[in-house]
DRENNUKE-290021 format. One record per residue: x, y, z of N, C-alpha, C in turn; residue in three letters. Coordinates in steps of 0.2 Angstrom, whole numbers, plus 2048, in hexadecimal, padded with zeros to 3 digits. Example, Ala and Ser with C-alpha at 12.3 -4.5 7.8 and 13.67 -1.06 7.14 Angstrom:
<sites>
8427E482783E7EA8278427F0827ALA/8407F58238447FB824840800827SER/
</sites>
This chain:
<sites>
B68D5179CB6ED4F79FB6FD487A0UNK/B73D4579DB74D3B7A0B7BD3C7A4UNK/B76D397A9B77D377AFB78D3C7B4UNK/B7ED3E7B6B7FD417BAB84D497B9UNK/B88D487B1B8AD4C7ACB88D4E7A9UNK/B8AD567A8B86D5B7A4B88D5979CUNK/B87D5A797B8BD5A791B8AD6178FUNK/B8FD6178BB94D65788B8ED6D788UNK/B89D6B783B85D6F780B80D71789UNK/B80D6D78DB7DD70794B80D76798UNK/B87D72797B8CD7779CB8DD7E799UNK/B8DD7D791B8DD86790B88D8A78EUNK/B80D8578EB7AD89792B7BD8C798UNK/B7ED8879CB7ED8D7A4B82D8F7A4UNK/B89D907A2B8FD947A2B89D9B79EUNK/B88D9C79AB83D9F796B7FDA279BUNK/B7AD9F79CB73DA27A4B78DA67A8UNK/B7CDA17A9B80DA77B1B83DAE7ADUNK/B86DAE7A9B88DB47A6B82DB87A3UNK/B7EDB57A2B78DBA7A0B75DBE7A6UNK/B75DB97ACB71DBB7B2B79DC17B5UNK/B80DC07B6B81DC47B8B89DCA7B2UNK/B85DCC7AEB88DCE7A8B8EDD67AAUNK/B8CDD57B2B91DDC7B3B95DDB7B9UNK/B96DD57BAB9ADD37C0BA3DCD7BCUNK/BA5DD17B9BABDD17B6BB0DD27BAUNK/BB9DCE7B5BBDDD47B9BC0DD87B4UNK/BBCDDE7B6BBFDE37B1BC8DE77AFUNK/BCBDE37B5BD0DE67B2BD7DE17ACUNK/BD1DDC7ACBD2DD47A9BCFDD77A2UNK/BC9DDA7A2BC7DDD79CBCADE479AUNK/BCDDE579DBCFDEA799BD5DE9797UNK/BD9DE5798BDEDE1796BDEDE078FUNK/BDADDC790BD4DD678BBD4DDC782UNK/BD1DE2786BCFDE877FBD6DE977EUNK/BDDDEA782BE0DED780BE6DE977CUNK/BE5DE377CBEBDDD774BE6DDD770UNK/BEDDDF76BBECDDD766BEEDD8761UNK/BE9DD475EBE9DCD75EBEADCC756UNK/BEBDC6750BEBDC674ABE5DC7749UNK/BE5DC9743BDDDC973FBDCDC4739UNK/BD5DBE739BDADB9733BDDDBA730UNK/BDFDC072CBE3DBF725BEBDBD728UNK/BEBDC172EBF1DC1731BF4DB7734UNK/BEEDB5733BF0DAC736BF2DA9730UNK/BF6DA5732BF9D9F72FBF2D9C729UNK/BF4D9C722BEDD9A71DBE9D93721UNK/BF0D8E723BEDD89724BE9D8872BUNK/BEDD8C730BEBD8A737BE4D8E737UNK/BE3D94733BDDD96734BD7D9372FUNK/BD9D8E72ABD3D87729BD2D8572FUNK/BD8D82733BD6D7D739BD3D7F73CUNK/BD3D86740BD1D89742BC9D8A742UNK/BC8D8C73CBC2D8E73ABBFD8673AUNK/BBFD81737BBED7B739BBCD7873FUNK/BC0D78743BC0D7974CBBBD7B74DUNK/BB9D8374DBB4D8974FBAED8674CUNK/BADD84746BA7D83742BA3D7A745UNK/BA9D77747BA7D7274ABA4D71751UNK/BA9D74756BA7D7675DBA1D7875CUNK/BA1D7E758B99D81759B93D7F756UNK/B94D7B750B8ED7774FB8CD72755UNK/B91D6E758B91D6975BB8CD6C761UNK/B8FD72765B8DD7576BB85D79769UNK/B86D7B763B80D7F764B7AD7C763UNK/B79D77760B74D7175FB71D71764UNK/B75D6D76BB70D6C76FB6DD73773UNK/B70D79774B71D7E775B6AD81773UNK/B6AD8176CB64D87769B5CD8276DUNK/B5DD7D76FB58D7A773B56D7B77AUNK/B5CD7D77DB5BD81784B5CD87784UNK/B60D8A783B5FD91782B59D9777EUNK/B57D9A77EB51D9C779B55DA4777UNK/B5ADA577AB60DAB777B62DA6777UNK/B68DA676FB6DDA376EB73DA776EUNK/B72DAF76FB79DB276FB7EDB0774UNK/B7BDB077DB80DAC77FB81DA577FUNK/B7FDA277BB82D9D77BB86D9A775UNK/B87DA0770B8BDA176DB93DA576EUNK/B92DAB773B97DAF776B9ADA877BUNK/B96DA177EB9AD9E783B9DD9877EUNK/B9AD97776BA0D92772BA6D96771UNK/BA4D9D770BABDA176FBB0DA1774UNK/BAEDA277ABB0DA277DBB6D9C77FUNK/BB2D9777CBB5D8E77EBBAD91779UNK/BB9D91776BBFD9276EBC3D95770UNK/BC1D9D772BCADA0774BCDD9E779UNK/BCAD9A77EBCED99784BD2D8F77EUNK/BCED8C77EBD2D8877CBD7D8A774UNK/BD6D91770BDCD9076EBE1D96771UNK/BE1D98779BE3D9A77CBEAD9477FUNK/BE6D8F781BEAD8B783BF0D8877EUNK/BECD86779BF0D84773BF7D89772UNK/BF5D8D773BF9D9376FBFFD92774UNK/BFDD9377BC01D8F780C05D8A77DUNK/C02D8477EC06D8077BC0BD7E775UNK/C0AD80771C0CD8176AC11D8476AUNK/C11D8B76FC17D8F76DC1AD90768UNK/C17D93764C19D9575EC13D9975AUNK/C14D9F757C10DA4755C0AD9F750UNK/C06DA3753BFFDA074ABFFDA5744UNK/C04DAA745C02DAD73FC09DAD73AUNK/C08DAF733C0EDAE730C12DB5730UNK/C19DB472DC1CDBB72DC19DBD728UNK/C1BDC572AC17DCC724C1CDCC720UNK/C17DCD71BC1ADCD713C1EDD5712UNK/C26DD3711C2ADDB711C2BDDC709UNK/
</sites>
């Protein structure tokens, strides 16, 4: 830790730890929401947003899990918590952007 700030790759070890310690204290009717959209599947994304995309994810997660595989000695949750970073910020974006990620179907 320097200084008095967690970085990046700390805070989603303990975001990580705490959901490992309590894995059934959820809100389930948020999750069941959750199982019931239906969302694109690559093929269905834009060619190029889903480079970006993918570009995005493969960097985030290098970056994050670096320090990560050193404190954790399970690495699943602390992969499920880069995911997690991911869908919420292109959760946000998607907010922002306003405007669909995927292309129209081919008639």
């Amino acid at each position: 830790m320097a200084g008095d700030k967690l970085t990046g790759s700390e805070k989603a070890a303990l975001l990580a730890h705490v959901d490992l310690l309590n894995p059934d204290d959820y809100d389930k009717e948020f999750y069941e929401a959750l199982k019931s959209i239906k969302f694109p599947g690559p093929d269905n994304v834009d060619d190029r947003l889903r480079r970006a995309i993918k570009k995005f994810v493969t960097e985030d997660f290098t970056e994050t899990i670096g320090g990560l595989l050193a404190i954790e000695d399970r690495p699943i949750p602390a992969i499920m918590a880069i995911i997690t970073s991911c869908l919420l910020r292109g959760y946000e974006l998607g907010r922002k952007l306003r405007r669909p990620l995927t292309t129209p179907p081919d008639f």
